[in-house]
C-alpha positions as CSV (number, residue, x, y, z in Angstrom):
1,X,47.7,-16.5,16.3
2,X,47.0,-19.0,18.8
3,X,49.8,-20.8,20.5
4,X,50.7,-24.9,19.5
5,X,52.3,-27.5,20.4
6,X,56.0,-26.6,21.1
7,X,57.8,-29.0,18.3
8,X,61.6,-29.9,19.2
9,X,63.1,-28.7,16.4
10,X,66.4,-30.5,14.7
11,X,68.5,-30.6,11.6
12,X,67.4,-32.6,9.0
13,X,70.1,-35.8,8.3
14,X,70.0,-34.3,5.0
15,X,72.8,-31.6,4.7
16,X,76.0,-30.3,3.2
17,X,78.9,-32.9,2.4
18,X,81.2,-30.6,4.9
19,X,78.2,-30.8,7.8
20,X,78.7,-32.8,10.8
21,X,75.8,-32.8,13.3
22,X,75.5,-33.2,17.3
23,X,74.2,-36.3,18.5
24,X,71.3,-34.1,19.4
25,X,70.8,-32.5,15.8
26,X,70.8,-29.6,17.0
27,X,74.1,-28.0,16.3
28,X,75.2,-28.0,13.1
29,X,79.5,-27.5,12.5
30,X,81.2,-27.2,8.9
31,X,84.3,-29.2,9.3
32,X,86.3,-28.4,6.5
33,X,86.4,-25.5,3.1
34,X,83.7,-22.9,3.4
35,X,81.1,-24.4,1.2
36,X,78.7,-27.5,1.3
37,X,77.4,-26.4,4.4
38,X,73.9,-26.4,3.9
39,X,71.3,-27.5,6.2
40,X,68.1,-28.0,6.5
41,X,64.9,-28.5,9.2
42,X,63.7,-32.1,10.1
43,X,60.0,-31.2,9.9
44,X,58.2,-28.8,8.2
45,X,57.5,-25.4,9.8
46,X,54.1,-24.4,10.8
47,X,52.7,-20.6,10.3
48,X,54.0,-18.4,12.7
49,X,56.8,-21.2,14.3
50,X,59.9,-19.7,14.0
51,X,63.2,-21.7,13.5
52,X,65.9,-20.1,15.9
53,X,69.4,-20.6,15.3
54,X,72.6,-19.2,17.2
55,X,75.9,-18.6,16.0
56,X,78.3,-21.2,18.2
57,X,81.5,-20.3,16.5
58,X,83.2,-18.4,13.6
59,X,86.3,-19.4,11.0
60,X,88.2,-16.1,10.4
61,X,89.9,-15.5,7.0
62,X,86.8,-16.3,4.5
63,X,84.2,-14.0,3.9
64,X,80.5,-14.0,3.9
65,X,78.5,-14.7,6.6
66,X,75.4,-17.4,8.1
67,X,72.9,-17.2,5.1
68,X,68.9,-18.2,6.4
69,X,65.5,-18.9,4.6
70,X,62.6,-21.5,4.0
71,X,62.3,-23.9,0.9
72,X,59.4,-26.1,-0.3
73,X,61.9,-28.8,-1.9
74,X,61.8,-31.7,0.7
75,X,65.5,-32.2,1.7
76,X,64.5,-36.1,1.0
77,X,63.8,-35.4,-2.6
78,X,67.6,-33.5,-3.6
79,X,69.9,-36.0,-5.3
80,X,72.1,-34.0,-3.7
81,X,72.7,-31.7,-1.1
82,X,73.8,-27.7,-3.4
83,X,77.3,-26.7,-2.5
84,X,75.9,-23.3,-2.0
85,X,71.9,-22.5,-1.0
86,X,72.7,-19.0,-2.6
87,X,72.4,-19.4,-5.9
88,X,72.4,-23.0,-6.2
89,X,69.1,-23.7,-4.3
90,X,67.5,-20.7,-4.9
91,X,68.2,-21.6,-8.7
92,X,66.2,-24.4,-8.6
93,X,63.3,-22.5,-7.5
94,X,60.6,-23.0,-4.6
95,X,63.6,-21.6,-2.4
96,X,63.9,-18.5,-0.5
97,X,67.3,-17.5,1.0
98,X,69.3,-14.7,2.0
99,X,72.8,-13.4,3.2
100,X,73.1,-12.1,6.9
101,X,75.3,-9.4,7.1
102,X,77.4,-7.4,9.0
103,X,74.7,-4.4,8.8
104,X,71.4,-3.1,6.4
105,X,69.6,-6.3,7.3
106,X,66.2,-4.6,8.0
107,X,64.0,-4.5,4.8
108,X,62.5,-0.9,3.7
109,X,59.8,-0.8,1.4
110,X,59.8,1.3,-1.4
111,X,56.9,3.8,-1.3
112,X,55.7,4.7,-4.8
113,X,55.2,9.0,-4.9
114,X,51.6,10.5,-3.7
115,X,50.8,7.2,-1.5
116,X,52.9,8.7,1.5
117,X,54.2,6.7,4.0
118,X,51.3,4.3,4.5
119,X,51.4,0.8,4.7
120,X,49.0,-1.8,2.9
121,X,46.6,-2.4,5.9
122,X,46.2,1.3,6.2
123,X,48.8,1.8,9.5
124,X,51.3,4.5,9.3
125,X,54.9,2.8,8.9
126,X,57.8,4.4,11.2
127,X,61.6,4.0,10.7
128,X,62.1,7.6,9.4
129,X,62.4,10.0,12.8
130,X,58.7,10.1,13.0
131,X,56.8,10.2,16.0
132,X,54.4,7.1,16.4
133,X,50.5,9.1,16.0
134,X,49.3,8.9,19.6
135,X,45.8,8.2,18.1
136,X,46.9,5.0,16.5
137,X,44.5,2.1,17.5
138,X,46.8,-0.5,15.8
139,X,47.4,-3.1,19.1
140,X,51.1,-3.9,17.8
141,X,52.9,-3.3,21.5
142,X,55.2,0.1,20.7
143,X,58.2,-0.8,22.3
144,X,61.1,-3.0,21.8
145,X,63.0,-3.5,24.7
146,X,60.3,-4.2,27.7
147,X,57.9,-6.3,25.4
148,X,57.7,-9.9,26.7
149,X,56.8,-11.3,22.8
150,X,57.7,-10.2,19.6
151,X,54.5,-9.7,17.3
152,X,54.8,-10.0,13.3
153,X,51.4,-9.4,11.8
154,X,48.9,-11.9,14.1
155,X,52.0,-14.1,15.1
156,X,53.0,-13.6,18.7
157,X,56.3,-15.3,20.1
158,X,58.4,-15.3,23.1
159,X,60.9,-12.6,23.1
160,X,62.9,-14.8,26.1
161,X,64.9,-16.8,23.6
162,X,65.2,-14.7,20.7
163,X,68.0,-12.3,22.0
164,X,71.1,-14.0,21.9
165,X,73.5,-13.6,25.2
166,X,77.3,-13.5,25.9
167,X,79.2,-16.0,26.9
168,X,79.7,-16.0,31.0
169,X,82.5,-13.8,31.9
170,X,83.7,-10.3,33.4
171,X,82.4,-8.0,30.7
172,X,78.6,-9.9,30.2
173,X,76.3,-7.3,31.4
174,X,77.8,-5.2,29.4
175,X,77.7,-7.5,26.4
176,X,74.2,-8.4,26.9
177,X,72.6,-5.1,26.7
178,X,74.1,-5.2,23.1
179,X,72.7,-7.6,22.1
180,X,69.0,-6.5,23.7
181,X,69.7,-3.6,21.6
182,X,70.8,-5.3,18.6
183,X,73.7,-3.1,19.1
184,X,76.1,-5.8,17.4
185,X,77.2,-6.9,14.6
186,X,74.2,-9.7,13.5
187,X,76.8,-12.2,12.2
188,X,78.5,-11.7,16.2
189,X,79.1,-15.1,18.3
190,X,76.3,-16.2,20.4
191,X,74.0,-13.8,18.0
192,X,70.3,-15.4,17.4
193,X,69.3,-15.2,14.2
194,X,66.0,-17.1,13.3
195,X,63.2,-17.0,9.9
196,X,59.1,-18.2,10.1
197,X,56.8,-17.4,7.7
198,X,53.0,-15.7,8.2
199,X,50.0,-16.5,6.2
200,X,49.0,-14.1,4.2
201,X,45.8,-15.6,2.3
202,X,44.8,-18.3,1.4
203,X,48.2,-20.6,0.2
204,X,50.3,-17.7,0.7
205,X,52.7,-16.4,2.9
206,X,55.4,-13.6,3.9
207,X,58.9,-14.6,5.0
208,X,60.7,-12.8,7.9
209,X,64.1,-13.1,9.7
210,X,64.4,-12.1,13.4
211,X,67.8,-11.2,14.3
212,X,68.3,-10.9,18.2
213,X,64.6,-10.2,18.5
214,X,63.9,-7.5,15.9
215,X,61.9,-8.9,13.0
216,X,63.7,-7.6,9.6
217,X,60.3,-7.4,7.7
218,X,59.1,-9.4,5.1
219,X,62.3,-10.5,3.2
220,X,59.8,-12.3,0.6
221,X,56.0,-11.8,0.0
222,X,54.0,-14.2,-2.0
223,X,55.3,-17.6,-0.8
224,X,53.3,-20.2,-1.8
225,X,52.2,-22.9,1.1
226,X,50.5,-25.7,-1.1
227,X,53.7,-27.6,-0.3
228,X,55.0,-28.0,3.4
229,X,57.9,-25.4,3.9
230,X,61.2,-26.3,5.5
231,X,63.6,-23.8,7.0
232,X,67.1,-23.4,5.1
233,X,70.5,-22.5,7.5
234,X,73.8,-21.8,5.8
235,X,76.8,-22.2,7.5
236,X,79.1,-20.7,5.2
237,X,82.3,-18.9,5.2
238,X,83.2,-16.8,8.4
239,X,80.4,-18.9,10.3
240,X,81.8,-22.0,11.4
241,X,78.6,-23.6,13.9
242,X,75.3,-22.9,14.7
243,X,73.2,-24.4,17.4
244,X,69.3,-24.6,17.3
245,X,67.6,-22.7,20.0
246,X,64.1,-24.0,21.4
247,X,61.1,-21.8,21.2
248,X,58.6,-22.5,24.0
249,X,54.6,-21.0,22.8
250,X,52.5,-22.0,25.4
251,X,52.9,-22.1,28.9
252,X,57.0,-22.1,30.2
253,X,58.3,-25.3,31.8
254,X,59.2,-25.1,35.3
255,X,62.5,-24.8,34.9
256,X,62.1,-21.8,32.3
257,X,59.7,-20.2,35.1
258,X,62.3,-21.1,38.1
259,X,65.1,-19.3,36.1
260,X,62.7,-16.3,34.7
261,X,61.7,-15.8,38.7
262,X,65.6,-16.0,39.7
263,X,66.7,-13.7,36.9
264,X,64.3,-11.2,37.5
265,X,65.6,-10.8,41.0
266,X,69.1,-10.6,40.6
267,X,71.2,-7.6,38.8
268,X,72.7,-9.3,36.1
269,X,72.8,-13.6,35.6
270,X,76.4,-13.8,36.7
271,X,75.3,-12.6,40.0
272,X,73.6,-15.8,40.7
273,X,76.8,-17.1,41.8
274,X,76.6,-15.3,44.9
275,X,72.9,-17.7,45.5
276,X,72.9,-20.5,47.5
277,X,71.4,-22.9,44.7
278,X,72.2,-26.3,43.4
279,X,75.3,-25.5,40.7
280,X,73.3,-27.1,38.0
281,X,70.8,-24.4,38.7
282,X,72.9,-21.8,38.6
283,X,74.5,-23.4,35.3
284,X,71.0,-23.5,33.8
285,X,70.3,-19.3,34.6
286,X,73.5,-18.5,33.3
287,X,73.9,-20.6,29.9
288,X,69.9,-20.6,28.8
């Protein structure tokens, strides 16, 4: 899929009675309870344009956990905002939404006997120990942690932001090459956890969740697009705030190139402090 216009994504001013949004809209904070925490996405998502969330902050002592998905109910046209999406909005139909957990977020398809472990298009599907067939013409790139884009079916998106990152400190490059390798928990701080949808025919679509850069699989097949689809975050229970991460498609900004050139240079981002740059430079290479 060909790249488009990079959309700034924000919340919708539609939202859960217990929401209170940035200035910005891009960071979303339930203030009190565990519930009504609902949000929503200003603008309807395109095919392929994935809505990118990270986990800011957590309340201990509740449990459950961020919940993500898309909806074709314009936020504009709820009399009110469901104290839960899970199963208030999905209830009402037209909504797709599910729990992130703590682990088993990947979907596996059930393989009915005697059709072996292929996949509708014909491809072999791994996840089971195999070894991937060396004559396999499929040009899905093979390998997780060097790819520069994540590819879902003919959707092809910058890997850069997907993976969250720790916060600055002593232990970070130790922390980050969790995350690369979605080592921890999905519902950690500073995780990214985003959903998009692909075409699948005409006026229909898949849903996926991407969690730290790994796409989950199709969490719902069949979605139908006659109607424009908004994306659906959660902040309930343990998850306290989430903060909406931008997505660049086409060609980087400079300042996304000038911290991709000084990253790739260095050992680990914290070393940049050792540079003789401007500090909001250095502030930029270590936070984005």
């Amino acid at each position: 899929m060909e790249p488009f216009p990079d959309q700034f994504m924000e919340f919708h001013p539609i939202h859960g009675t217990n929401v209170q949004l940035d200035p910005l809209s891009t960071q979303a904070t339930r203030v009190e309870s565990f519930a009504n925490g609902v949000c929503f996405s200003k603008h309807p998502l395109k095919p392929g344009e994935i809505f990118l969330v990270e986990i800011e902050d957590k309340e201990l002592g509740w449990c459950g956990h961020l919940r993500i998905g898309l909806t074709a109910k314009d936020p504009m046209s709820l009399e009110v905002v469901p104290e839960y999406s899970i199963p208030e909005l999905t209830d009402q139909g037209d909504s797709w939404v599910f729990a992130i957990t703590r682990n088993h977020n990947k979907i596996v398809e059930e393989v009915e006997e005697g059709e072996g472990e292929q996949d509708p298009a014909g491809g072999h599907r791994l996840g089971q120990g195999e070894e991937e067939n060396e004559g396999d013409t499929n040009n899905k790139p093979k390998t997780f942690f060097t790819d520069s884009h994540l590819y879902i079916e003919n959707v092809r998106i910058p890997r850069d932001k997907l993976v969250g990152r720790s916060r600055p400190g002593r232990y970070s490059h130790i922390l980050d090459d969790l995350y690369k390798t979605n080592a921890l928990p999905p519902t950690a701080r500073r995780s990214r956890i985003g959903v998009l949808y692909v075409s699948k025919g005409p006026h229909l679509a898949d849903m996926h969740i991407v969690i730290n850069g790994e796409d989950m699989g199709p969490s719902a097949r069949g979605i139908p697009t006659t109607e424009p689809i908004y994306a659906v975050v959660d902040v309930f229970a343990a998850t306290k705030c989430v903060r909406i991460v931008q997505v660049e498609y086409g060609f980087s900004s400079l300042q996304t190139l000038c911290r991709k050139t000084i990253q790739k240079h260095i050992v680990h981002r914290m070393a940049i402090d050792w540079l003789a740059l401007p500090e909001a430079l250095k502030h930029y290479c270590k936070y984005e």
